[in-house]
N, C-alpha and C positions, 0 to 999 in steps of 0.2 A: 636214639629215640626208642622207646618200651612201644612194639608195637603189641603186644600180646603180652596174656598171663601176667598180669597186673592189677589190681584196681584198688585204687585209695590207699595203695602202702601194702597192700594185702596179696599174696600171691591166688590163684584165682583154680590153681590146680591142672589148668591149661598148659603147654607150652610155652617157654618163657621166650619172645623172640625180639629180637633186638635188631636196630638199623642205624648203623654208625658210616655216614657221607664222610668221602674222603674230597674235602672243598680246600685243601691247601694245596695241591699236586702244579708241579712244574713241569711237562710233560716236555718242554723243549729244553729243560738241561739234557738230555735223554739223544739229543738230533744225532749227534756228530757218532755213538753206536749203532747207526742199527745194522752196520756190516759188519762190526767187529766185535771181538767179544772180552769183558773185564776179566781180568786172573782176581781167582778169588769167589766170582757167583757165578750161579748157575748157567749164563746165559748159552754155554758153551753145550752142556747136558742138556737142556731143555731142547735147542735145536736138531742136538742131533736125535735126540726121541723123540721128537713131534714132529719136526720139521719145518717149526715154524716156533717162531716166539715174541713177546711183545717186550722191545726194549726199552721202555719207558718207568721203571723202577717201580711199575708195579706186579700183579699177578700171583700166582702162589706160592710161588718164593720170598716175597720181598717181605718184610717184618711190619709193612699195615698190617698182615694176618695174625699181629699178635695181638693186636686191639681187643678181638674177639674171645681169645684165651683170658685176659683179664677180667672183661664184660662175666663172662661165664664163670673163672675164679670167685670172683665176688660173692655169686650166690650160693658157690660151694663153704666157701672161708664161713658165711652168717651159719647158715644150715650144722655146719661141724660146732660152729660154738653154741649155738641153741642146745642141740644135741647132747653135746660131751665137754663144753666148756674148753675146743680143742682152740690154741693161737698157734695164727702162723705168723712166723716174719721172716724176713730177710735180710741182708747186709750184702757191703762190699767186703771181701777179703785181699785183696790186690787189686793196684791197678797199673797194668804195665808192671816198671822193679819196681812198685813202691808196694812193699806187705804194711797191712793196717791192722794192728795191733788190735782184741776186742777190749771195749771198754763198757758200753751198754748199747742194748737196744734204744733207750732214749735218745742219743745219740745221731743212733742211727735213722730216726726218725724224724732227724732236724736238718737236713743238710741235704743238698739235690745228688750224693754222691752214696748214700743211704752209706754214706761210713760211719760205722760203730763206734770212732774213737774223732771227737769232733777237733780236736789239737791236730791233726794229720790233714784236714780239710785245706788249709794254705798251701801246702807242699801239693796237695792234688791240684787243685786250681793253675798252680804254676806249672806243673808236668801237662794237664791240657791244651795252657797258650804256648808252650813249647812246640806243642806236637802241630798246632794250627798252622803255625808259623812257618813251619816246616814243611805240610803236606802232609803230613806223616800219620802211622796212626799207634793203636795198643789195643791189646785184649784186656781182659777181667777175669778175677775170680771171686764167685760170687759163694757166700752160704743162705739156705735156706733151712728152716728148724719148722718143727707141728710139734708143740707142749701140750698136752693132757688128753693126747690119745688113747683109747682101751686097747687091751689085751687083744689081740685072736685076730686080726684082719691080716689077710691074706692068705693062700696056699699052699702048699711045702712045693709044689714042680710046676703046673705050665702059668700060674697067677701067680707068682711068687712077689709079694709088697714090693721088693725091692729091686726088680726086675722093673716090674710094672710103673717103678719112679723114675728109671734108667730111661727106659724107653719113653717115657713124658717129655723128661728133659731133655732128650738130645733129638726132639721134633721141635722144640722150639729155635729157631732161625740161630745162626752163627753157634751155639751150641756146641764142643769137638771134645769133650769129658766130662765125665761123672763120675761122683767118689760117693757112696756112704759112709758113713762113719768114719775110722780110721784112713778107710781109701789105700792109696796106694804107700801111704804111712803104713801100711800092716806089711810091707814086704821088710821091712827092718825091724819090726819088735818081734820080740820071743813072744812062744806061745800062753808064757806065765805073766805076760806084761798083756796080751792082745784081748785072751779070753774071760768079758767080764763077769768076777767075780758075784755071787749072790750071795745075800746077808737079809738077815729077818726083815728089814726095815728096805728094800732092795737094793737094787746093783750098786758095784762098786763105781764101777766106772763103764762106758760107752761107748765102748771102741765100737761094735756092733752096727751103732747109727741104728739104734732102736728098731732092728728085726735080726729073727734070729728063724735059720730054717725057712724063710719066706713069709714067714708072721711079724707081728709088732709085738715088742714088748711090754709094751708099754708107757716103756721110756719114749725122750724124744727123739722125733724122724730127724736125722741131723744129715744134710746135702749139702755137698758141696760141686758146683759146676764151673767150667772153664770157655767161658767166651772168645774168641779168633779176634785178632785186631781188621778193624773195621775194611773191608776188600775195595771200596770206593775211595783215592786218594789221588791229591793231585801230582804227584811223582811220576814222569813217566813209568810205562809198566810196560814188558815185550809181549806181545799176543799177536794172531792171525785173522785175516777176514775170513770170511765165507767161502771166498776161495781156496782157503787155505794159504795167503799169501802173507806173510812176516808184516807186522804193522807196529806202531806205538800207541798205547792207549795214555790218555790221561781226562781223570774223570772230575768236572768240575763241577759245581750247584751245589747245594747245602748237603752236607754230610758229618754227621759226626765224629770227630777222632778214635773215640771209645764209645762202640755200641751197648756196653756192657755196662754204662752209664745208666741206662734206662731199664736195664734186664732184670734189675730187684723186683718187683712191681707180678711181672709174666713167671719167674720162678713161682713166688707164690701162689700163683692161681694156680699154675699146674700139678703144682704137690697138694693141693686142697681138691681140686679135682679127681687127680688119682683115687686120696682117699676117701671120696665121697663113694666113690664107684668101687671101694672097696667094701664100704660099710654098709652099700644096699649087698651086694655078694653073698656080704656074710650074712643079713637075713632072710635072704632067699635060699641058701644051703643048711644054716642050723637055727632059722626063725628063732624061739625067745632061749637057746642053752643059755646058764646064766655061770658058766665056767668063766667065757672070755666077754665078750663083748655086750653089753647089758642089754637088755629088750628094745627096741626104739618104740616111743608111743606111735599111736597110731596117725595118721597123717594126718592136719591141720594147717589152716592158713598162720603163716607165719610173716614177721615183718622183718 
């Protein structure tokens, strides 16, 4: 529900404030925890820093709180392409051992697995009723891309773009890496393979993940993140109560195998978000220099 800063399509310049009811909740899959704690989330941290916690899969841990990140995405993602003509997307790159090959974002756009290469969609399908079957679960590796960003956002030390995406993504729930560009592929290439080359017409190649120094190049923002395989499974698991006393956990009620199924979606907002909040920065520190990042008009209702 648009409670605010809305009206007829039109943003109102207000506060954009939103109320999204969580009216699917099972609160008694949840009974048989609340003395003990699952390996894998928080439930364990949470206690022992508060001293209390609500074990019923929801609260600030639990991944409804990414509903909100999307909500908010949204109106970063229109704002960047009004603005700069910027797309974001995302795709699956693994799921579990299966690597997915790119083929197009079209692709990726057609399929509840947001995989890039829509031939590979069978084989996922089958690797999921595997894992149901089982109990069991998988992580992901996801990419996320922003094509037709300007020059100049960000700052060479404590705002550095790429920093500032690092820290986005790895607030988003299950979350455990992040790569720009090359990633952790840059600890095997030579320096004559890694550093991308300039040419009139621009860069050669991308290793960089379109910042360099803590700026954008201009090229594209290319991320890549690593989702944990899902910590709710019905496999026994060894954990302790409250007391500290040795117990078995096993956690039933609907869950998904791969959370990271659903994670396309939340990357996106957040790398749109980032740089929304990078692009006001920059006109609040060098207002209209016309070196990097082009003047923005002045503020209007937008749809």
């Amino acid at each position: 529900e648009i409670v605010s800063g809305v009206y007829r399509g039109e943003t109102t310049g207000t506060p954009i404030a939103l109320l999204i009811r969580n009216e699917d909740q099972r609160s008694s899959d949840y009974d048989e925890l609340v003395d003990t704690f699952r390996p894998g989330h928080a439930d364990y941290t949470y206690w022992r820093k508060y001293g209390r916690r609500d074990p019923r899969g929801g609260g600030r841990s639990s991944a409804r709180l990414t509903a909100p990140m999307v909500a908010a995405g949204a109106v970063a993602k229109k704002w960047l392409r009004l603005q700069f003509g910027t797309v974001i997307r995302g795709c699956m790159q693994q799921l579990g051992p299966i690597e997915i090959p790119f083929v197009s974002w079209d692709d990726a756009g057609s399929n509840a697995f947001f995989s890039p290469n829509a031939a590979v969609v069978a084989r996922l399908e089958e690797h999921m009723d595997a894992l149901r079957r089982s109990g069991d679960s998988c992580g992901a590796r996801l990419r996320v891309s922003a094509t037709g960003l300007p020059v100049g956002l960000g700052d060479p030390l404590y705002d550095k773009l790429d920093a500032d995406i690092a820290y986005a993504m790895m607030g988003i729930n299950a979350v455990k890496g992040v790569e720009i560009g090359a990633g952790f592929n840059a600890v095997t290439q030579k320096g004559s393979e890694h550093g991308d080359e300039l040419l009139p017409d621009g860069f050669a190649s991308n290793h960089a993940g379109g910042v360099l120094g803590g700026i954008s190049t201009g090229q594209d923002i290319e991320v890549s993140i690593a989702i944990k395989p899902t910590s709710s499974i019905r496999l026994p698991r060894r954990s302790v109560d409250r007391a500290g006393k040795a117990t078995v956990v096993e956690t039933h009620g609907r869950h998904d195998p791969c959370v990271g199924i659903r994670a396309t979606p939340i990357a996106e907002a957040m790398l749109a978000l980032v740089l929304i909040d990078h692009v006001l920065l920059h006109r609040a520190q060098n207002a209209d220099v016309r070196h990097g990042v082009p003047p923005i008009p002045a503020a209007s209702p937008s749809r």
